[in-house]
N, C-alpha and C positions, 0 to 999 in steps of 0.2 A: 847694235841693238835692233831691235823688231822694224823701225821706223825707219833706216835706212833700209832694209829692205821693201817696205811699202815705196821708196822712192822709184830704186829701179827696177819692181814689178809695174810701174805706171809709165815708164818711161814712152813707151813703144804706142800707148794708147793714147799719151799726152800728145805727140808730135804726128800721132795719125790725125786727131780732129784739127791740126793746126792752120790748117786751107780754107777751113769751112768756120771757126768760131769768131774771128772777128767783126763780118756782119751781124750776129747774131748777140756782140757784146752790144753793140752801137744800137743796137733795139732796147735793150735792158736802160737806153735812156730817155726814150720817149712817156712823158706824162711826167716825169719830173720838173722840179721847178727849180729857178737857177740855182739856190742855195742847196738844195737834194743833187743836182748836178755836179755841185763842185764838190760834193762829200764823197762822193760815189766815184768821180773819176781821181780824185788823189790817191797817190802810190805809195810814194817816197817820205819819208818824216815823220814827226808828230801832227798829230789833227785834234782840237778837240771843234765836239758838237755840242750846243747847248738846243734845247728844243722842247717844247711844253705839250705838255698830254695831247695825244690825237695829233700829232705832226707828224707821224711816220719815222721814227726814229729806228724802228727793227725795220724797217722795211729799206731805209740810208744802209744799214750794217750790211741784211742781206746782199742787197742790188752791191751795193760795194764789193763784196767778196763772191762773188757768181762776175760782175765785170774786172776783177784781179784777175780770176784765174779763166778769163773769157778774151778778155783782152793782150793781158801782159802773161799768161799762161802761168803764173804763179802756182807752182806745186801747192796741192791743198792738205799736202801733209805740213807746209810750213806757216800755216795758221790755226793761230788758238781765239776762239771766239768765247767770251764768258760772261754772263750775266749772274741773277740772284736765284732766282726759284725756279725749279726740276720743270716746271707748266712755262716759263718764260724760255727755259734751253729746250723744249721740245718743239714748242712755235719756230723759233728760230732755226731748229736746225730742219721741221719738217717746210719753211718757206725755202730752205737752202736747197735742201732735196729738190724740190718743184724748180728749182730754174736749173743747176745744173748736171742733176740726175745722181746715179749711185756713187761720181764720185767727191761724192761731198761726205762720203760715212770715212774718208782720211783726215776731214778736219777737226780735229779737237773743238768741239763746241759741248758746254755743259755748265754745271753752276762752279764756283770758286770753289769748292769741296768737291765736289766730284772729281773734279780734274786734278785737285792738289790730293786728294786723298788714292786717284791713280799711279800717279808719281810717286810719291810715298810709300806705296807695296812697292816697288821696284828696287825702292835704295832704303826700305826698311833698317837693314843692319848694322847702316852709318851712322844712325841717331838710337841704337840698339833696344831696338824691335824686330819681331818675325811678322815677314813679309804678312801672315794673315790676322794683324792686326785689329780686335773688334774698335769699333767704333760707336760709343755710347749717345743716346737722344739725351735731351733736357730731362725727361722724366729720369730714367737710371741716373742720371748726373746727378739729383736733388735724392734720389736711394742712397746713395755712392757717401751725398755731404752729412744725412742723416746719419748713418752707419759709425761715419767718425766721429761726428760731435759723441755719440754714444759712447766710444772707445775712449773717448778725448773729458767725457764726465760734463759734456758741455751741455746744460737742460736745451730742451726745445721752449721750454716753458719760458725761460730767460729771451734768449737770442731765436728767434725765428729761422731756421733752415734755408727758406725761400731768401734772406736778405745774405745769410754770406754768401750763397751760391750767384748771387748777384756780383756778390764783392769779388768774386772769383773768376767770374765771368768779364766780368767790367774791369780788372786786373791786365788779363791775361788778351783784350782785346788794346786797352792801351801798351801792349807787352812788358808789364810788371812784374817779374818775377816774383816767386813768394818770400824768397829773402830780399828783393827793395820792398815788398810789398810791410813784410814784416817792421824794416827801417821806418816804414810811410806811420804802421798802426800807433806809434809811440805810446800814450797811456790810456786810448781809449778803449774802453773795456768788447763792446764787438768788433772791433777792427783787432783789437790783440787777438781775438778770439777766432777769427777768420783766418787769419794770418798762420795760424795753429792747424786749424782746418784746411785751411791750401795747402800747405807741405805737405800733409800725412796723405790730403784726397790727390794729390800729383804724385805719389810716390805708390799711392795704392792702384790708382793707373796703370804707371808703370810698369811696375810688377804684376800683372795679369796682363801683359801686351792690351792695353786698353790707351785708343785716346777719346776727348770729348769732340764735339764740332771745333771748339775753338785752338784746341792743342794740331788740329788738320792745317789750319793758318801760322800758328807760330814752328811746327815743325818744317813747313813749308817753306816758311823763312833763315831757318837754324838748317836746315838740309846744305841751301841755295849759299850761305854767308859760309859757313865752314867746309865747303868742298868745292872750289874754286874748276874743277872740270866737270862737274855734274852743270854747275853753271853756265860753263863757257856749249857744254852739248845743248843744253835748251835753250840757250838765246842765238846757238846758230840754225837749231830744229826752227823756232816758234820767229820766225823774221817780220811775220805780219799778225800783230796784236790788235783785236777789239774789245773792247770793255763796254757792257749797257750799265744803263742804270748806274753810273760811275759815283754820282752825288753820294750813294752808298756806303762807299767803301770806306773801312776804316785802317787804320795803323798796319797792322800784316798783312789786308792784303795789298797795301797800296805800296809796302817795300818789295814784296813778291814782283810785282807786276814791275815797278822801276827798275828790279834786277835784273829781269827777262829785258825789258827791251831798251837797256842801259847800251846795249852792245852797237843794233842798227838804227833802233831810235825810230822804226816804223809802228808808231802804238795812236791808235786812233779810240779815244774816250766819248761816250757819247751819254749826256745826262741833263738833268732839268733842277736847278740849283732852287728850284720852290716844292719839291717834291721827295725832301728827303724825310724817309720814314725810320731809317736805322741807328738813331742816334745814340737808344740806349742800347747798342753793341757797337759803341765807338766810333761811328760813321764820325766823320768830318766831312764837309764844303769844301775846309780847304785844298783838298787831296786836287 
């Protein structure tokens, strides 16, 4: 794949600055404070970081990974850095740039969709879709549920659009299939209803190579769990795992992430357990 070759096009540039970058890791610690210290210089393991608004939490990640690949020369093709919104993976990867130059555009930093929905074009046809798969917003998703209820004789007038698309959402985040989903509706008359509407709107999907945001996480997980060397490639590519905003995460991606670094167990989470906002898309604490 493409990423092995990233490896030993870097090689020759990796072991040129090797003379000169350890003084210049040991600077990336000053103004630190003992606890920013000890986050920043850990290597090996799990880490998690707990830390409240304004404590510098992107700034532990960055300094962390600019002193990996400063200190311990850590190939910065084998870190994947991931947070939640496109505005929070641009900060972080333009403070990454600013310390250790262009070759920070090898590390996989982005949001949990973006990076899972990269992977995803590539092994497209295992989970059988073509590699240029569109990927639908909230708004077409709630086009997509209207469409069917229509097809399906189901009024808007009765059952509101906006709540199965919730039930759908809020499904496929705690990973509910639509047939346990269907088991769960028993004989309430909008959940039967929904239940109706998830198969047809998963199958209409489908069949136009379409997924939603939240079909990006659970194919991500169904890629990872039924191809056991796609696996075993990305948890020897991704050796050093960061996660912001971890408090976040809900059921997909938090078995995504424990698959990847099930392998070397280097995965450093870093979140604020009074500041979770993602609840109603599954988020748990407890992750």
């Amino acid at each position: 794949m493409e990423d092995e070759l990233d490896f030993f096009s870097e090689l020759e540039g990796l072991y040129a600055e090797n003379n000169n970058v350890t003084n210049d890791a040991d600077s990336l610690l000053s103004g630190l404070n003992p606890e920013q210290k000890e986050a920043v210089t850990h290597l090996d393991g799990p880490i998690l970081i707990l830390a409240g608004a304004g404590s510098g939490k992107t700034r532990v990640i960055t300094y962390r990974i600019a002193y990996m690949m400063k200190k311990h020369n850590v190939h910065p093709g084998s870190i994947l850095a991931i947070t939640f919104t496109n505005k929070a993976a641009n900060e972080m990867r333009e403070r990454i740039d600013a310390l250790v130059g262009n070759r920070s555009s090898y590390i996989w930093c982005g949001t949990f969709h973006s990076i899972f929905a990269r992977i995803l074009r590539r092994h497209a046809d295992l989970l059988g879709y073509d590699k240029n798969f569109t990927i639908i917003d909230t708004d077409d998703q709630l086009k997509l549920v209207k469409q069917v209820m229509g097809e399906l004789d189901i009024s808007e007038k009765v059952i509101k659009p906006r709540d199965i698309q919730y039930e759908i959402t809020n499904s496929k985040n705690k990973m509910i299939s639509p047939e346990a989903y269907e088991q769960f509706a028993g004989g309430d008359k909008m959940r039967s209803a929904a239940a109706k509407v998830y198969a047809a709107y998963n199958k209409r999907l489908k069949d136009n190579n379409a997924m939603d945001f939240d079909d990006i996480l659970i194919n991500m997980n169904t890629l990872l769990k039924e191809n056991g060397d796609i696996l075993e490639f990305y948890q020897n590519k991704f050796r050093y795992i960061m996660v912001d905003e971890y408090q976040d995460t809900n059921k997909p991606q938090y078995e995504v992430i424990m698959k990847l670094a099930s392998a070397h167990r280097n995965i450093c989470v870093v979140g604020d357990d009074d500041q979770s906002i993602y609840a109603f898309r599954g988020a748990t604490i407890e992750n």
